[in-house]
C-alpha positions as CSV (number, residue, x, y, z in Angstrom):
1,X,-11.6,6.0,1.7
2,X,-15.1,4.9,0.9
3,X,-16.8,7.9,3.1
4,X,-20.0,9.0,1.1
5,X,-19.4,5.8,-1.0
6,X,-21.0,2.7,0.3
7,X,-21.7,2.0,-3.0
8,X,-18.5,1.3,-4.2
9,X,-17.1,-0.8,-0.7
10,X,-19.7,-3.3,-1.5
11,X,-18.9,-3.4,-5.4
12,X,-15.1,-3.8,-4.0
13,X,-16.6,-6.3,-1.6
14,X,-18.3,-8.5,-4.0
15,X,-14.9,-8.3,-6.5
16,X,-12.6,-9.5,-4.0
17,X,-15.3,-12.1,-3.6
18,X,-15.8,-13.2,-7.3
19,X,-12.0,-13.1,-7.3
20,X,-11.5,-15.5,-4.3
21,X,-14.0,-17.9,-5.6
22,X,-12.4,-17.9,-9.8
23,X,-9.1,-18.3,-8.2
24,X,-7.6,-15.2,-10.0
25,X,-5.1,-12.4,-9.1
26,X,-5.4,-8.7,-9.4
27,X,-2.5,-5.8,-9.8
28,X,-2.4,-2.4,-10.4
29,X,-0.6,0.7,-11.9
30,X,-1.4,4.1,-11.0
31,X,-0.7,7.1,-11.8
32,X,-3.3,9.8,-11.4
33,X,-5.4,8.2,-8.2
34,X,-2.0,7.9,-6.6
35,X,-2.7,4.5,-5.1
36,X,-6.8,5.2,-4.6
37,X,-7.7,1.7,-6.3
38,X,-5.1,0.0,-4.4
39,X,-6.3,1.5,-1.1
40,X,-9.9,0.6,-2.1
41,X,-8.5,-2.9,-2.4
42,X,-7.1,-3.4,0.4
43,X,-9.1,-2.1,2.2
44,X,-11.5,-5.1,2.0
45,X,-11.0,-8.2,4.6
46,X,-9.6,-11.1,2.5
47,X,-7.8,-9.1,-0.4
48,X,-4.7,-10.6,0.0
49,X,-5.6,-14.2,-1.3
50,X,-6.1,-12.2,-5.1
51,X,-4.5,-8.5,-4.7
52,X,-0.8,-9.0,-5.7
53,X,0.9,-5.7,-6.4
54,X,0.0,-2.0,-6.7
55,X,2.3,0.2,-7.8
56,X,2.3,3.7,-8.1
57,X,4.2,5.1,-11.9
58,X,3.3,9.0,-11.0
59,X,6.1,10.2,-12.5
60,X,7.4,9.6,-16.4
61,X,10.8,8.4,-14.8
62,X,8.7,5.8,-12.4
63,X,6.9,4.2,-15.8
64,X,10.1,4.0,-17.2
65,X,11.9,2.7,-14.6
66,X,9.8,0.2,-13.0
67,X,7.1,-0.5,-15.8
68,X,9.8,0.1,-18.7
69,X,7.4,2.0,-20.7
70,X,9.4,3.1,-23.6
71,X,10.7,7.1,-23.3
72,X,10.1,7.2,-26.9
73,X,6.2,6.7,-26.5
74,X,5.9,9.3,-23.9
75,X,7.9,11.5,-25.9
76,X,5.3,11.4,-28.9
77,X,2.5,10.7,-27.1
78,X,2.5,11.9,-23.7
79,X,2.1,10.2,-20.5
80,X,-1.8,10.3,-20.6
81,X,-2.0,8.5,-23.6
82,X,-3.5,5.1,-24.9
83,X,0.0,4.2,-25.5
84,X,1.3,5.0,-22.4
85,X,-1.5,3.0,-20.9
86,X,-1.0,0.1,-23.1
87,X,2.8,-0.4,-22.4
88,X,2.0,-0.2,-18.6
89,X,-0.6,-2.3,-18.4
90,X,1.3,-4.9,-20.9
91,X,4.4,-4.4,-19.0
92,X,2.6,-4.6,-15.1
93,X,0.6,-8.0,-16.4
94,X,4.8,-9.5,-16.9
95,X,6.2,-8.0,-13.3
96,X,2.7,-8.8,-11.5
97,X,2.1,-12.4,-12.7
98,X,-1.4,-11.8,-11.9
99,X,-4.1,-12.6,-14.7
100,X,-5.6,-9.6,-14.3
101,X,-3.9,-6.0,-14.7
102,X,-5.1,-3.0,-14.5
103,X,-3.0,0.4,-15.4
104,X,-4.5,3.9,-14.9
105,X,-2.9,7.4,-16.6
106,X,-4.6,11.1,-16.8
107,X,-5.0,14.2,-15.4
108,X,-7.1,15.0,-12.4
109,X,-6.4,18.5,-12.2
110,X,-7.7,21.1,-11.1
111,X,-4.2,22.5,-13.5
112,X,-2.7,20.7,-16.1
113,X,-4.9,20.2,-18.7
114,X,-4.7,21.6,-22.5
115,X,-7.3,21.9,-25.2
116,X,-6.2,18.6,-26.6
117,X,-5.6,16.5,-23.3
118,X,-8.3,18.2,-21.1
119,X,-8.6,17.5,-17.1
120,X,-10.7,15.0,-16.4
121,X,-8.8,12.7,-19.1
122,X,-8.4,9.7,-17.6
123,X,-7.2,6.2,-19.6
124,X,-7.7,2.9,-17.9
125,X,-6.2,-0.2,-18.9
126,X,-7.5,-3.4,-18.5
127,X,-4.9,-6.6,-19.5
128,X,-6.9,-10.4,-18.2
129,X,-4.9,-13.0,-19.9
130,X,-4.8,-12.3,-23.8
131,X,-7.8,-9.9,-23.6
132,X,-6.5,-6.0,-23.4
133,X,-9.3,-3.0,-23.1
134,X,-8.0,0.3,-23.2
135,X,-10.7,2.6,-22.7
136,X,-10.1,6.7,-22.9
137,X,-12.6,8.5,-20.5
138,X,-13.9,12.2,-19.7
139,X,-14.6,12.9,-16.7
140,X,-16.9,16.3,-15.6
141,X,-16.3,16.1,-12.0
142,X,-15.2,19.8,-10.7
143,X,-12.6,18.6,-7.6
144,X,-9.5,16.5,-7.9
145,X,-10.6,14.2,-5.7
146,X,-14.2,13.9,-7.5
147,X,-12.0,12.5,-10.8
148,X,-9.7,10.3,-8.9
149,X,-13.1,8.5,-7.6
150,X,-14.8,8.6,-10.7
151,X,-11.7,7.2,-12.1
152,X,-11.7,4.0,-9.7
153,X,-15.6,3.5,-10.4
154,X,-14.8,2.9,-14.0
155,X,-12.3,1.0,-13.3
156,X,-14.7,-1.6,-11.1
157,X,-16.9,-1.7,-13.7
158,X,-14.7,-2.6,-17.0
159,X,-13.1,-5.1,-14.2
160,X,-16.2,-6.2,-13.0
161,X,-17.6,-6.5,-16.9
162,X,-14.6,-9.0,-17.7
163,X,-14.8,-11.4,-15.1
């Protein structure tokens, strides 16, 4: 998992640690890293005194099935949306319990991608008790794999920046 990125096992390192000491529990929803944060997570001795749930909504029928994101919000806005991201994160933070949430949606390519939703789009949702950040990110990264892993950087930080 963190092969060629040290780095980021000792930012996960230190989260589950600032976690642990405030007391607070993490979930997640996935979608494009296909379970990548979770698997950072847990990768980490210790993670299961804050990591609650990961789940992973790949599919439009998954988000909503299991994170009720309306049909009709997909329908006019696409799965890789801020509104798509909003309802799971919104909807995770009531299943999870947890006081922090995170929900991830995009397209990591290398196909899928149109003029308007590009790969490399990536939204990341960030729900910690009333707060909500819903940020939309490029990424350049050629590979697949290189914008799943940029994907779960950004997602450290904004966590990291609201704790």
């Amino acid at each position: 998992m963190f092969h060629g990125f040290k780095k980021l096992y000792f930012v996960m390192k230190n989260l589950v640690k600032k976690l642990i000491q405030k007391k607070l529990k993490i979930s997640f929803a996935e979608s494009c890293t296909g379970g990548m944060l979770t698997s950072s997570i847990t990768s980490i001795s210790g993670a299961s005194k804050v990591f609650n749930i990961g789940l992973i909504t790949y599919s439009d029928q998954a988000k909503i099935n299991f994170l009720k994101v309306n049909k009709n919000i997909i329908k006019k806005y696409g799965a890789v949306s801020a509104e798509c991201c909003e309802f799971m994160v919104k909807n995770l933070s009531k299943i999870s319990k947890a006081q922090i949430n995170v929900s991830i949606t995009g397209i990591a390519g290398p196909n899928g991608g149109t003029k308007s939703k590009p790969v490399g789009l990536v939204y990341i949702g960030v729900k910690r008790s009333n707060k909500l950040l819903i940020t939309k990110n490029i990424f350049k990264q050629k590979t697949r794999i290189g914008i799943q892993k940029a994907t779960v950087k950004r997602a450290l930080k904004i966590i990291n920046s609201l704790i």
